[in-house]
BAKE-472686 format. One record per residue: x, y, z of N, C-alpha, C, O, CB in turn. Coordinates in nm, 3 decimals, decimal comma, m for minus. Glycine has a CB too. Example, Ala and Ser with C-alpha at 12.3 -4.5 7.8 and 13.67 -1.06 7.14 Angstrom:
2
n.u / n.v / n.w / ca.u / ca.v / ca.w / c.u / c.v / c.w / o.u / o.v / o.w / cb.u / cb.v / cb.w
1,319 / m0,569 / 0,780 / 1,230 / m0,450 / 0,780 / 1,320 / m0,330 / 0,780 / 1,424 / m0,332 / 0,846 / 1,131 / m0,447 / 0,905
1,285 / m0,225 / 0,708 / 1,367 / m0,106 / 0,714 / 1,290 / 0,003 / 0,787 / 1,341 / 0,114 / 0,804 / 1,408 / m0,060 / 0,572
***
This chain:
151
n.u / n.v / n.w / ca.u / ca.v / ca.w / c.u / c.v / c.w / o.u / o.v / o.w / cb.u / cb.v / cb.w
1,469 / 8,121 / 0,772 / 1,327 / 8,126 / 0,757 / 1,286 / 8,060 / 0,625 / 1,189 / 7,985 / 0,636 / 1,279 / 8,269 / 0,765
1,340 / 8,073 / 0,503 / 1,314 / 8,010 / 0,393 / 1,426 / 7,947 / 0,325 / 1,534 / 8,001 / 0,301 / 1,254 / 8,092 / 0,316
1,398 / 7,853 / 0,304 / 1,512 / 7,751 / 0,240 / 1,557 / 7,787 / 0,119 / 1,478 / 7,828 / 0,033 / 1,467 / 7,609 / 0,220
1,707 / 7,775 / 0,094 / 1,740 / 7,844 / m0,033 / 1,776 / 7,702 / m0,119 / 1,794 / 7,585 / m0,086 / 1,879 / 7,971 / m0,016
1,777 / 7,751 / m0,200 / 1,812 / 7,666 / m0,343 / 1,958 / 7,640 / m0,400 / 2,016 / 7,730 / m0,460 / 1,747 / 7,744 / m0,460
2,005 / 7,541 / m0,384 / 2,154 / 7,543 / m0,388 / 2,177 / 7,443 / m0,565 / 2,138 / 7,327 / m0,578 / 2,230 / 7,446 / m0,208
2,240 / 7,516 / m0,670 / 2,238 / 7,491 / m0,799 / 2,330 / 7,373 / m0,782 / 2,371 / 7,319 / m0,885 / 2,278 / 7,610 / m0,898
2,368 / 7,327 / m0,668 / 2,465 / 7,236 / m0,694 / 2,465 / 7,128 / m0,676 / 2,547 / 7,048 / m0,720 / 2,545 / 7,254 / m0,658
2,332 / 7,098 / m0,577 / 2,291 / 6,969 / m0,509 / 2,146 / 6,966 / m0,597 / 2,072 / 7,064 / m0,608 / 2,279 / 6,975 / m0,313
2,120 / 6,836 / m0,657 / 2,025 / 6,857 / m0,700 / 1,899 / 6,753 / m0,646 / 1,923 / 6,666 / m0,562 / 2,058 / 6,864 / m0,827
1,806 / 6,766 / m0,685 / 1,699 / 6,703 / m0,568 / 1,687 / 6,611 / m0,615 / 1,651 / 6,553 / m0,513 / 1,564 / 6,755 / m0,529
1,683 / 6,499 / m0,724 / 1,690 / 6,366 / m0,755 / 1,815 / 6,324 / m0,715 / 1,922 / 6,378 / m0,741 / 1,665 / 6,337 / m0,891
1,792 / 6,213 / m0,640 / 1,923 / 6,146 / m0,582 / 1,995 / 6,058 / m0,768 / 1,924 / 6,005 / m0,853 / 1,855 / 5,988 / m0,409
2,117 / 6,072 / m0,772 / 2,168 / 5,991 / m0,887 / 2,196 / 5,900 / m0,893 / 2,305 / 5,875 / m0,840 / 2,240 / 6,011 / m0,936
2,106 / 5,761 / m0,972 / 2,163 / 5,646 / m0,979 / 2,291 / 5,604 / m1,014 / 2,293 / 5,598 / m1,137 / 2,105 / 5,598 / m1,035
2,432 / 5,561 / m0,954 / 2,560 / 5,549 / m1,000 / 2,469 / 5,416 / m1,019 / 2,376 / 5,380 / m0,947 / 2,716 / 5,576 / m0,911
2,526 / 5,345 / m1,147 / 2,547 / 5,252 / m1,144 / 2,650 / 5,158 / m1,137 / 2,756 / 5,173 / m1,197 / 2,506 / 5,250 / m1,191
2,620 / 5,040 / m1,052 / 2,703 / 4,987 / m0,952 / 2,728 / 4,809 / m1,104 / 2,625 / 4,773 / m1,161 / 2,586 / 4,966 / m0,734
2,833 / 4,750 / m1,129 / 2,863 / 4,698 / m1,248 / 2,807 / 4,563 / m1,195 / 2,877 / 4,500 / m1,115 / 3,020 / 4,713 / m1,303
2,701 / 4,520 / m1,229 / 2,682 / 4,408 / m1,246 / 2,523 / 4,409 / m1,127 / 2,454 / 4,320 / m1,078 / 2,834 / 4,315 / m1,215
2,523 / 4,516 / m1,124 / 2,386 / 4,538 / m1,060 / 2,237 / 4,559 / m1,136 / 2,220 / 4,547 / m1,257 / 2,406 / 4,657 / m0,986
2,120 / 4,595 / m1,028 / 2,063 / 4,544 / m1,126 / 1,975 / 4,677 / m1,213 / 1,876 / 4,654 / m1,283 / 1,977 / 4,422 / m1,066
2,039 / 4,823 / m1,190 / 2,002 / 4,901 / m1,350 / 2,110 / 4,907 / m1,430 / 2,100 / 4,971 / m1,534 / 1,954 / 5,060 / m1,348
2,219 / 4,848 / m1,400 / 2,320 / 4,851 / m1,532 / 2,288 / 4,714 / m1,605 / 2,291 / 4,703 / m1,728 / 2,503 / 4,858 / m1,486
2,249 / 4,591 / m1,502 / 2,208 / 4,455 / m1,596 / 2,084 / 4,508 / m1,690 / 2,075 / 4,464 / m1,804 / 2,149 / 4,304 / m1,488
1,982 / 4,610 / m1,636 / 1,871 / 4,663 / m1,677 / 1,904 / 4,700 / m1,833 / 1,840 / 4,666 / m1,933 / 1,830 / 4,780 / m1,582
2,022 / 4,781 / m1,823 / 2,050 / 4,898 / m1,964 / 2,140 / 4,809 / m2,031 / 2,196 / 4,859 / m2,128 / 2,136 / 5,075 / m1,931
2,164 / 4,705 / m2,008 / 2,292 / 4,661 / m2,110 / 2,180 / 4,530 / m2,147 / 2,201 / 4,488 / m2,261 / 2,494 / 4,613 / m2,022
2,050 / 4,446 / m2,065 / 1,991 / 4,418 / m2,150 / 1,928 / 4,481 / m2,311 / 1,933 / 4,442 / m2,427 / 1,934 / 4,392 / m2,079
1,858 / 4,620 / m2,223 / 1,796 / 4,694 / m2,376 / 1,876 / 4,746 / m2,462 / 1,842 / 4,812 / m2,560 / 1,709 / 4,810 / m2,362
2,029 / 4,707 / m2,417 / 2,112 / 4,798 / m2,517 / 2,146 / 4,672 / m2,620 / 2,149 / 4,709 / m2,737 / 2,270 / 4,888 / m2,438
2,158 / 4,608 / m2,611 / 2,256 / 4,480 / m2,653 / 2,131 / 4,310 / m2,666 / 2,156 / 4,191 / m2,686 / 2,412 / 4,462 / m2,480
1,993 / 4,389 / m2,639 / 1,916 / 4,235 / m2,633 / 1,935 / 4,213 / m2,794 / 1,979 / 4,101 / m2,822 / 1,717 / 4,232 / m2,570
1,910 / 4,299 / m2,903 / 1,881 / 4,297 / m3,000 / 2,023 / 4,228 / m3,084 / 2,013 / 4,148 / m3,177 / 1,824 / 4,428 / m3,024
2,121 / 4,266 / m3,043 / 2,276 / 4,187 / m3,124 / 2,275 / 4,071 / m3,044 / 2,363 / 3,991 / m3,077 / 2,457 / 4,277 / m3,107
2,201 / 4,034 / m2,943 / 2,206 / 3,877 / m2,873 / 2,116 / 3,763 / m2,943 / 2,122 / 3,640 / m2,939 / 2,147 / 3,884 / m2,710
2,024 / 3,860 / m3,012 / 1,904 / 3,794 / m3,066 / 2,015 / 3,736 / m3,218 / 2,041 / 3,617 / m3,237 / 1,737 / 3,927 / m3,098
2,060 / 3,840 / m3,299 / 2,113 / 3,815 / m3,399 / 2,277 / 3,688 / m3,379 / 2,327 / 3,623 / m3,471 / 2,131 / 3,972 / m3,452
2,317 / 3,690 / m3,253 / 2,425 / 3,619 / m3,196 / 2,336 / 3,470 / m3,169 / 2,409 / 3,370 / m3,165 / 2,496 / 3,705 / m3,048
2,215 / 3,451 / m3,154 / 2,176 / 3,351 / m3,148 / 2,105 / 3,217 / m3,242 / 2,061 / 3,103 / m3,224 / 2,133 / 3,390 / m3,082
2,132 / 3,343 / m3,383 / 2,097 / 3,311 / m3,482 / 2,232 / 3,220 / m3,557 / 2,244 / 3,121 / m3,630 / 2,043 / 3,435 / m3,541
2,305 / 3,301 / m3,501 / 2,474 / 3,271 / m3,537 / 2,516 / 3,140 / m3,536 / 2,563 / 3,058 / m3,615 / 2,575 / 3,333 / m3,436
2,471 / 3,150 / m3,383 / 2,549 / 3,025 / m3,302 / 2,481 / 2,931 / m3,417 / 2,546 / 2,859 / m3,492 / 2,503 / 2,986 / m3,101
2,324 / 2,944 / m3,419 / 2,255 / 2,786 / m3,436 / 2,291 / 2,750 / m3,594 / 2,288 / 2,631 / m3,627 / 2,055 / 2,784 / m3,408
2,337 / 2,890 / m3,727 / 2,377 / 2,821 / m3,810 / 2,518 / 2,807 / m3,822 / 2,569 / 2,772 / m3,928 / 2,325 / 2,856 / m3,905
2,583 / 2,831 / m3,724 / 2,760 / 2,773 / m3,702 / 2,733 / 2,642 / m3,636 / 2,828 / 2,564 / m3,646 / 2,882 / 2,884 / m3,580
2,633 / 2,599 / m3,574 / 2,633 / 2,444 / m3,529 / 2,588 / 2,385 / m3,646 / 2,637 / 2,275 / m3,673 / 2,536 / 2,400 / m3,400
2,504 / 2,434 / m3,722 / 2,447 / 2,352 / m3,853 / 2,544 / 2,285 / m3,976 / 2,549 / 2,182 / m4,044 / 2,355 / 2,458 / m3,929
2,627 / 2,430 / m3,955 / 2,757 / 2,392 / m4,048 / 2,856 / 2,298 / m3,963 / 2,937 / 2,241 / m4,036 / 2,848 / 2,540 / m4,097
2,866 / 2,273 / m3,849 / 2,957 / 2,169 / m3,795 / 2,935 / 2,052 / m3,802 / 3,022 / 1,968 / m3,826 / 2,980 / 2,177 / m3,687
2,772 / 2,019 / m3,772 / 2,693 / 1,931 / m3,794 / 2,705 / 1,866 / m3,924 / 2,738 / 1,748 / m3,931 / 2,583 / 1,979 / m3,773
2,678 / 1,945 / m4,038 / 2,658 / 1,891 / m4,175 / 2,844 / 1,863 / m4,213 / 2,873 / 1,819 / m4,324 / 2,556 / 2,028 / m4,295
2,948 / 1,891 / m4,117 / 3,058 / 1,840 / m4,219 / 3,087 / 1,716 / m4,059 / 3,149 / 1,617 / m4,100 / 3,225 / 1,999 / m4,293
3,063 / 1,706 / m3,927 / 3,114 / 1,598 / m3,890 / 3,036 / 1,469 / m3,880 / 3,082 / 1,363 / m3,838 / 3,164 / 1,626 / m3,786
2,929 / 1,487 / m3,918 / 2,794 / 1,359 / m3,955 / 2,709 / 1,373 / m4,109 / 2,617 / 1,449 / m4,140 / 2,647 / 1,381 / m3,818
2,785 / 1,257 / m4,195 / 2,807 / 1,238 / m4,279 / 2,642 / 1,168 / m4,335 / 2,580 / 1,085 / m4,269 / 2,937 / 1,177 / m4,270
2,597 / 1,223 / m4,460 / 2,478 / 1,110 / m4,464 / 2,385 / 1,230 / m4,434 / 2,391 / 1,351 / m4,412 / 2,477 / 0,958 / m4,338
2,251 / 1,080 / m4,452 / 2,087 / 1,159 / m4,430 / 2,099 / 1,212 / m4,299 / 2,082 / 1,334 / m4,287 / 1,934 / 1,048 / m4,433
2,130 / 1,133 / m4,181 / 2,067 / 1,223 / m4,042 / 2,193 / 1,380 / m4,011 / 2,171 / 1,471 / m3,933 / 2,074 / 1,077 / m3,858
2,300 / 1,366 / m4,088 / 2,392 / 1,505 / m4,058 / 2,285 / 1,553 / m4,143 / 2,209 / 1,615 / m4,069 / 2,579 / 1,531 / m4,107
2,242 / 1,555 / m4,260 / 2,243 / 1,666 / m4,332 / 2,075 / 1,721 / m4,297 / 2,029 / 1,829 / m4,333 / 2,290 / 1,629 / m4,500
2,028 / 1,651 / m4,247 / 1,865 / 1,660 / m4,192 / 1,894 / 1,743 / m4,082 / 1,848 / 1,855 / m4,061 / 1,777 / 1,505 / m4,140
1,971 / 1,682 / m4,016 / 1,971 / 1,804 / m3,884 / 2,059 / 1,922 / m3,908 / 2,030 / 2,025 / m3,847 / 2,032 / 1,743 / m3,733
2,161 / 1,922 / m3,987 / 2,230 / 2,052 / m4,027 / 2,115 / 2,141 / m4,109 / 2,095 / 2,259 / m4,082 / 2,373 / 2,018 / m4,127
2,065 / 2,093 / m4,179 / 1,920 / 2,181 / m4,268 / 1,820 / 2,233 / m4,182 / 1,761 / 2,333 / m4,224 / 1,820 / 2,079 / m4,373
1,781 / 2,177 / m4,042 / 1,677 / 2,212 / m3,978 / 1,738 / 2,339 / m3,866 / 1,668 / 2,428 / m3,817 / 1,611 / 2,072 / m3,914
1,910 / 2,315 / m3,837 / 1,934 / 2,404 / m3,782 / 1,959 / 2,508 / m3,843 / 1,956 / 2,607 / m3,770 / 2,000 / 2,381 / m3,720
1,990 / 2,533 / m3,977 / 2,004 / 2,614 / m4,032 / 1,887 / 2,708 / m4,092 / 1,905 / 2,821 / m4,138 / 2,073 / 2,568 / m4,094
1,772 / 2,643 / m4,083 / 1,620 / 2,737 / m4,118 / 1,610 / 2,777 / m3,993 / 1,582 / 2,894 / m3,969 / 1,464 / 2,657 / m4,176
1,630 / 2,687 / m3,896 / 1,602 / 2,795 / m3,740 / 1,683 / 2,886 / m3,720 / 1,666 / 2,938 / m3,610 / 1,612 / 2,730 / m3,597
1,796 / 2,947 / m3,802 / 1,890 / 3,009 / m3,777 / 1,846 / 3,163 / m3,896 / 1,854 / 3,285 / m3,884 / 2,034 / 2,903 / m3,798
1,805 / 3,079 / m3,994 / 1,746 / 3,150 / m4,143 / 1,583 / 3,114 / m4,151 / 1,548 / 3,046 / m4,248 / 1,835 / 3,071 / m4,304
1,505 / 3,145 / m4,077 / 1,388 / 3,111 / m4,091 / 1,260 / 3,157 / m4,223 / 1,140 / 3,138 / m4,241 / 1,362 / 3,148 / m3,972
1,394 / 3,239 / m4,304 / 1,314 / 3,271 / m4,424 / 1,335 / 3,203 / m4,513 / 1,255 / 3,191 / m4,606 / 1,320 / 3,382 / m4,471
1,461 / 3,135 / m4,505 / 1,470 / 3,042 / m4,580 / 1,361 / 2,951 / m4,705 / 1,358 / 2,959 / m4,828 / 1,506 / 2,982 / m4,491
1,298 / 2,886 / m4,631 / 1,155 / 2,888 / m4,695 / 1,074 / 2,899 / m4,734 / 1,001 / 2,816 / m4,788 / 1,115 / 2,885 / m4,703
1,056 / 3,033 / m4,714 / 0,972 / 3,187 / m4,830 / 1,020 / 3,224 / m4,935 / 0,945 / 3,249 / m5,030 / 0,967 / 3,339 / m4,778
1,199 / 3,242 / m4,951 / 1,220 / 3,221 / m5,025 / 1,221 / 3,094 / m5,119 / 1,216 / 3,115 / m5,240 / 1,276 / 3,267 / m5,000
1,225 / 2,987 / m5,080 / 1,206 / 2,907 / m5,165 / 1,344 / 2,788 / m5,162 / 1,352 / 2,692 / m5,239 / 1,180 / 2,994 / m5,293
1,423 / 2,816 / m5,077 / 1,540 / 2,790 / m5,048 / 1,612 / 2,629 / m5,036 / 1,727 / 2,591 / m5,057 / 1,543 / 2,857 / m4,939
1,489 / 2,559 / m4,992 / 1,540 / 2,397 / m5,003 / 1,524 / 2,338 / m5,151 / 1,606 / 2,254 / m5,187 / 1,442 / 2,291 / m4,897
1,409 / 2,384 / m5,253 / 1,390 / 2,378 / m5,384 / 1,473 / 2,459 / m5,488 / 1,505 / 2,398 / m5,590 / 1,268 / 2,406 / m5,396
1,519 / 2,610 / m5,475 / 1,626 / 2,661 / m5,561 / 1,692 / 2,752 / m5,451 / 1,648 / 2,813 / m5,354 / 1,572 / 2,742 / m5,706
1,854 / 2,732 / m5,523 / 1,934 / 2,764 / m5,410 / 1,981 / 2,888 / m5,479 / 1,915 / 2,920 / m5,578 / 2,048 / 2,652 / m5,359
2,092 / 2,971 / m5,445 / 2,172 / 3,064 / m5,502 / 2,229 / 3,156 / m5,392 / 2,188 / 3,156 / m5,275 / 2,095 / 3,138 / m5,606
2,328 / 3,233 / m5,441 / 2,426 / 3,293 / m5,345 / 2,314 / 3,436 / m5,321 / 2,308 / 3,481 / m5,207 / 2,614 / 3,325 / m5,425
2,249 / 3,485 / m5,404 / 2,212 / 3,584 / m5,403 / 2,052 / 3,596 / m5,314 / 2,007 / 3,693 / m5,255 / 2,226 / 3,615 / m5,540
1,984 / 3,436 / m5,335 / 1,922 / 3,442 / m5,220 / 1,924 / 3,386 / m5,076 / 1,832 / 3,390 / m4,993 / 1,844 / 3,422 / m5,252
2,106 / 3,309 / m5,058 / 2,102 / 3,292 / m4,948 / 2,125 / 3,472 / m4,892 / 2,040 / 3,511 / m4,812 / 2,208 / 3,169 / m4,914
2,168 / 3,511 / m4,907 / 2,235 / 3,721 / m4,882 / 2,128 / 3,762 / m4,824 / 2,123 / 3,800 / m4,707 / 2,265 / 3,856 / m5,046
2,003 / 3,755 / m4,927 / 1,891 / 3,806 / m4,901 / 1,808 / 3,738 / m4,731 / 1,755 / 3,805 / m4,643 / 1,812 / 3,774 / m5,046
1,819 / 3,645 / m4,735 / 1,759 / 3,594 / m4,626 / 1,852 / 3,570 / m4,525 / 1,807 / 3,534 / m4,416 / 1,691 / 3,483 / m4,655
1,989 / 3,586 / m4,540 / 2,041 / 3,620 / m4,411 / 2,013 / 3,764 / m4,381 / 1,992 / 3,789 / m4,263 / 2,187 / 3,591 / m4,404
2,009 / 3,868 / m4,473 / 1,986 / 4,007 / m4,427 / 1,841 / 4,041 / m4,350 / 1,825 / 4,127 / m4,263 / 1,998 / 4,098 / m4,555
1,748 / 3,957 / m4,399 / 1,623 / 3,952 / m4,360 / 1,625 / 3,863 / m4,240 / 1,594 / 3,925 / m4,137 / 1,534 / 3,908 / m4,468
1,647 / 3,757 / m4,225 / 1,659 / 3,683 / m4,096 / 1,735 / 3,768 / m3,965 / 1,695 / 3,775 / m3,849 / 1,746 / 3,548 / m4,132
1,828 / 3,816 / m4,012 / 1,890 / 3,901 / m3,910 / 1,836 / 4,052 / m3,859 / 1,886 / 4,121 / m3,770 / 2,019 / 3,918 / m3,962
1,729 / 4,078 / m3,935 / 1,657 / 4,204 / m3,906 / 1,515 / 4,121 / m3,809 / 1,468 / 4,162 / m3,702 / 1,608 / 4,304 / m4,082
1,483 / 4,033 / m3,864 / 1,384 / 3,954 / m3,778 / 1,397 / 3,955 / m3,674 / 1,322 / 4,015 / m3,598 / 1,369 / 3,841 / m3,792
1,528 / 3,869 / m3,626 / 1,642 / 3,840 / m3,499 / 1,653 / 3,945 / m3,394 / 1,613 / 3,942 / m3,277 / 1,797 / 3,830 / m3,556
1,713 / 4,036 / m3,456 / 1,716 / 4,183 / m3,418 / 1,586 / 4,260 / m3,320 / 1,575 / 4,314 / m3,210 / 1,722 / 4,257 / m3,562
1,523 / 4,235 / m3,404 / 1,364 / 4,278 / m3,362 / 1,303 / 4,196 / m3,260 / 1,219 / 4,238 / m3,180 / 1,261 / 4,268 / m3,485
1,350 / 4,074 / m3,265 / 1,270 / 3,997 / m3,189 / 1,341 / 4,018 / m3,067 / 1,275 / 4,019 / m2,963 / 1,249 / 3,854 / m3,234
1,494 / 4,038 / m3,060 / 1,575 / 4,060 / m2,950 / 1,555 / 4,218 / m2,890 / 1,591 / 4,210 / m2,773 / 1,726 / 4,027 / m2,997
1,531 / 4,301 / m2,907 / 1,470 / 4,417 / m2,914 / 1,301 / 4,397 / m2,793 / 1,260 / 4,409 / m2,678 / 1,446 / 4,445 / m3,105
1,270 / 4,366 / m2,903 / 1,134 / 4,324 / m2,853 / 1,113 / 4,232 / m2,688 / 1,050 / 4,235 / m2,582 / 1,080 / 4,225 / m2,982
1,187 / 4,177 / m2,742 / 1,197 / 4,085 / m2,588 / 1,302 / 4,113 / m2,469 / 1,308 / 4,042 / m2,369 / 1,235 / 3,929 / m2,624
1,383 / 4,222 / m2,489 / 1,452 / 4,297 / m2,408 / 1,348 / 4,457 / m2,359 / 1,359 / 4,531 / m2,261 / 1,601 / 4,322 / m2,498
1,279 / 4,459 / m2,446 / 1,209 / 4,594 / m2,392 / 1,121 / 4,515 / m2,290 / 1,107 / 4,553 / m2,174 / 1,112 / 4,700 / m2,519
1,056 / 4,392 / m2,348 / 0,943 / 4,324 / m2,213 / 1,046 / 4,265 / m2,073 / 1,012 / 4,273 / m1,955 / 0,831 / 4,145 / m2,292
1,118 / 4,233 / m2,101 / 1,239 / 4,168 / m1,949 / 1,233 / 4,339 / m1,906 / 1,192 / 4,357 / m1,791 / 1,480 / 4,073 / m2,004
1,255 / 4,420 / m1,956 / 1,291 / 4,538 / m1,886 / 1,192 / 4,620 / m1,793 / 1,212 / 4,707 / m1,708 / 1,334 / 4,621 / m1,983
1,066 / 4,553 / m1,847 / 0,987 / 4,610 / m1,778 / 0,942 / 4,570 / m1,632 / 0,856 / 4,626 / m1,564 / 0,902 / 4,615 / m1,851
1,048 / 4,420 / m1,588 / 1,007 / 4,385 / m1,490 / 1,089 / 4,408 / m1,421 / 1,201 / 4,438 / m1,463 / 0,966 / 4,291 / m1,483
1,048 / 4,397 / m1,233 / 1,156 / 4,394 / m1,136 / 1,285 / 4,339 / m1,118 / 1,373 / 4,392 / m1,051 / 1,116 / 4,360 / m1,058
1,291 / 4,286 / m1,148 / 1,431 / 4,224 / m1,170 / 1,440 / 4,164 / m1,305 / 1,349 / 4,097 / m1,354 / 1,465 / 4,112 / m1,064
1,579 / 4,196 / m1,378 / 1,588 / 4,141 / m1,471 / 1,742 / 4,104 / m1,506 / 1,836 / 4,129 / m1,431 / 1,519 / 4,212 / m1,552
1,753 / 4,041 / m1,628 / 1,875 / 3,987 / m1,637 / 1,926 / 3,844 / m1,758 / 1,825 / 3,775 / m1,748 / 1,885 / 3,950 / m1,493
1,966 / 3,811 / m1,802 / 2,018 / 3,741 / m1,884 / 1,892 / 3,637 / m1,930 / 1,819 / 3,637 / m2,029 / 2,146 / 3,682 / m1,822
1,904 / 3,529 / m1,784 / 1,807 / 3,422 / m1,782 / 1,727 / 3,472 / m1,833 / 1,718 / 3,481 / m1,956 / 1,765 / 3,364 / m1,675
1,607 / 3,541 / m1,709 / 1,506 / 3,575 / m1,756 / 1,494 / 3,632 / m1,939 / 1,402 / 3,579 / m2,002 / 1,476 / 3,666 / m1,653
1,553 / 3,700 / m1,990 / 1,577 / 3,741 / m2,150 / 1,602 / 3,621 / m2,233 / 1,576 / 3,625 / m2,354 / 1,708 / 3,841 / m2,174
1,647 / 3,524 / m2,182 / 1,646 / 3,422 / m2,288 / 1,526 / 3,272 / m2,262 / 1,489 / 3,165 / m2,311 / 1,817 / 3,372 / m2,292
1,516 / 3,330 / m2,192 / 1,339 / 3,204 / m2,138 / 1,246 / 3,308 / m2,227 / 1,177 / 3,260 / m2,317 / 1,257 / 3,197 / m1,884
1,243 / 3,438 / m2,205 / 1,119 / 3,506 / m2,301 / 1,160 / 3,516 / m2,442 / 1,074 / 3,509 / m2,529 / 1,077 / 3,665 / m2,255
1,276 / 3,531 / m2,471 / 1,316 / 3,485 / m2,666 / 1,307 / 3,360 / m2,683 / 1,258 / 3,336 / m2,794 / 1,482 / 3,512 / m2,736
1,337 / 3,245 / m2,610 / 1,306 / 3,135 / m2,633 / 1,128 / 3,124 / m2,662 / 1,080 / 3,069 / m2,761 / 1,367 / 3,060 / m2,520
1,072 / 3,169 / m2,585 / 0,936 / 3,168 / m2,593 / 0,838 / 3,193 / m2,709 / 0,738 / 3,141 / m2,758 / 0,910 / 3,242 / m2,513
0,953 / 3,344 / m2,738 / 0,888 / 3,426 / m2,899 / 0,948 / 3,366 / m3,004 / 0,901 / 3,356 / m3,117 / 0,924 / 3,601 / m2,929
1,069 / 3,318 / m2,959 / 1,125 / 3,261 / m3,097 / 1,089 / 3,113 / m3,160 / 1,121 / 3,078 / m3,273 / 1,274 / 3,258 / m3,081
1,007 / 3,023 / m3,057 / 0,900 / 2,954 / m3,127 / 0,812 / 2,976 / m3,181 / 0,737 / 2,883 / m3,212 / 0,855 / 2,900 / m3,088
0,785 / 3,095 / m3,213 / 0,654 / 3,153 / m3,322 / 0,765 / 3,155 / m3,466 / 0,731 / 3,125 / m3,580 / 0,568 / 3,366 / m3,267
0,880 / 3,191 / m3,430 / 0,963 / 3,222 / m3,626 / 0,999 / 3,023 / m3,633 / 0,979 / 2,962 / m3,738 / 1,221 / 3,384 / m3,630
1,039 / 2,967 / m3,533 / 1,087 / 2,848 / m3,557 / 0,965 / 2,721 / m3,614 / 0,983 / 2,636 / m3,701 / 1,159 / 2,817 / m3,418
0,832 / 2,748 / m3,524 / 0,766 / 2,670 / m3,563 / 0,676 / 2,719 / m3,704 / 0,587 / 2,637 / m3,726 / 0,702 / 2,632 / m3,449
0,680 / 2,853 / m3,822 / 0,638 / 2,941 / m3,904 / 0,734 / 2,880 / m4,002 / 0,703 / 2,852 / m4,118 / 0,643 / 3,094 / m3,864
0,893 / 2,854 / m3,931 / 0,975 / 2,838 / m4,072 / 0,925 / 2,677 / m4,094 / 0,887 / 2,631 / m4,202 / 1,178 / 2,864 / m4,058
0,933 / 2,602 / m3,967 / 0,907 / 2,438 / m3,996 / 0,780 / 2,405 / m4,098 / 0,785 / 2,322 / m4,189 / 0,870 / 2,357 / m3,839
0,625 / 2,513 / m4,052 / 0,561 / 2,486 / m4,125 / 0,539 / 2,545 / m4,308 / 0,475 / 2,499 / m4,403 / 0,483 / 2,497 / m4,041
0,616 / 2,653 / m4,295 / 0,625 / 2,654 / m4,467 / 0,747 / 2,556 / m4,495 / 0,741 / 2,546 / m4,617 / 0,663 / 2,828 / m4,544
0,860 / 2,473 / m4,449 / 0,921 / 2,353 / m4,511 / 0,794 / 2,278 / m4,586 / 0,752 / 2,274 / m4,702 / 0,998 / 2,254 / m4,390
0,749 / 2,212 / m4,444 / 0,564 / 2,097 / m4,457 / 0,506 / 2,161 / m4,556 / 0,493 / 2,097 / m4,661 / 0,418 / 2,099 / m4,303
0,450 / 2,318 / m4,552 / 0,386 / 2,380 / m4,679 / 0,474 / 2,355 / m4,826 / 0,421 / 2,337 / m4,935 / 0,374 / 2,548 / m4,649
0,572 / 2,357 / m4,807 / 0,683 / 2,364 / m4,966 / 0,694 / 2,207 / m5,042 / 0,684 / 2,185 / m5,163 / 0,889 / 2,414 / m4,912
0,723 / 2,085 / m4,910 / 0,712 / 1,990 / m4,944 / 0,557 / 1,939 / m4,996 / 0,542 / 1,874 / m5,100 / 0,771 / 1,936 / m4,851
0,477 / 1,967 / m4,933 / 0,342 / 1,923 / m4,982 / 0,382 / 1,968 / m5,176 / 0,399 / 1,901 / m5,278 / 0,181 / 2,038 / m4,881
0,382 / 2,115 / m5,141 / 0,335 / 2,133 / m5,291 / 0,407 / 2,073 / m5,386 / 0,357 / 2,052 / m5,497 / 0,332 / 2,263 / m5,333
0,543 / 2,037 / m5,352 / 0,644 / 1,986 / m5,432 / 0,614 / 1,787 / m5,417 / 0,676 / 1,706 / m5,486 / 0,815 / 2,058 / m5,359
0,541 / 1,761 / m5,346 / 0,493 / 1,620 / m5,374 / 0,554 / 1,530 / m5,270 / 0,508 / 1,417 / m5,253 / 0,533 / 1,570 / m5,521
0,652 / 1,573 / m5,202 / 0,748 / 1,510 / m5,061 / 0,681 / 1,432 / m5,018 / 0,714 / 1,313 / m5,009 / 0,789 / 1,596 / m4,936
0,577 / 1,477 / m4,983 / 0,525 / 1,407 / m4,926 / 0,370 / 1,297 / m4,879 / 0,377 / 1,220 / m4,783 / 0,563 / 1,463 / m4,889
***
C-alpha cells in the first residue's frame, strides 16, 4: 500500500563517468583549463627562445622578442625592452602566469557552461580572450617606443 524507502538505492541516478566522455571531458576541462592557460604561455616563450638562438640577426631577434611579450605580456609595464634585470624578468613571469591562469580559468568556466564541450572548443575561446593581453602587451611596446623616440 505505501512505498517504503530503501537507504540503499538512492533516487538520483549516478553519473559514472565514462573516460573520455563528455562530463569527465567537462571536469578535467575546469580542472586543468587554468595550468593549460599557463602551458600556453610556456610553449610560446620556449619557441621565442628557439627562435632567437636558430635565426640569427634583426628578424630572429624581432620575432623571438614579440613571442616572448606574448608569452610575458607584462613585460612592458614593467618596462622590460628599455631596462632589463633578473629580478624583473621573476616578477613578470610570476605575474604573467597568474594572468594566464586566470584567463585559463576563466575561459574553462565559459566552455563549461555549454553543451558540449572539450579541448577545441577551450582553445578557440582562449584564443579569443587572449587577444585582449596580446594585443594590450603590443600596444604598450608602440606606447614605450613612442615615448622613448623609436619611433
Amino acid at each position: 500500500m505505501f512505498a517504503t524507502y530503501d537507504d540503499s538505492v538512492s533516487a538520483v541516478p549516478s553519473r559514472d563517468l565514462l573516460p573520455g566522455g563528455i562530463f569527465s571531458t567537462r571536469r578535467q576541462v575546469r580542472r586543468i583549463g587554468g595550468l593549460m592557460g599557463i602551458a600556453v604561455a610556456v610553449c610560446l616563450w620556449l619557441t621565442g627562445v628557439i627562435v632567437g638562438w636558430l635565426l640569427s640577426g634583426l628578424v630572429g631577434g624581432v620575432i623571438s622578442f614579440v613571442l616572448m611579450v606574448m608569452a610575458l605580456p607584462v613585460m612592458p609595464i614593467l618596462g622590460m625592452p628599455a631596462v632589463g634585470g633578473g629580478s624583473r624578468l621573476l616578477i613578470a613571469m610570476a605575474i604573467s602566469a597568474t594572468l594566464w591562469w586566470i584567463l585559463g580559468q576563466v575561459v574553462a568556466t565559459r566552455v563549461a557552461q555549454r553543451p558540449v564541450v572539450g579541448w577545441r572548443e577551450w582553445a578557440k575561446e582562449f584564443v579569443t580572450m587572449g587577444l585582449g593581453l596580446w594585443i594590450g602587451a603590443a600596444m604598450a611596446l608602440a606606447i614605450g617606443a613612442l615615448a622613448l623616440g623609436a619611433l
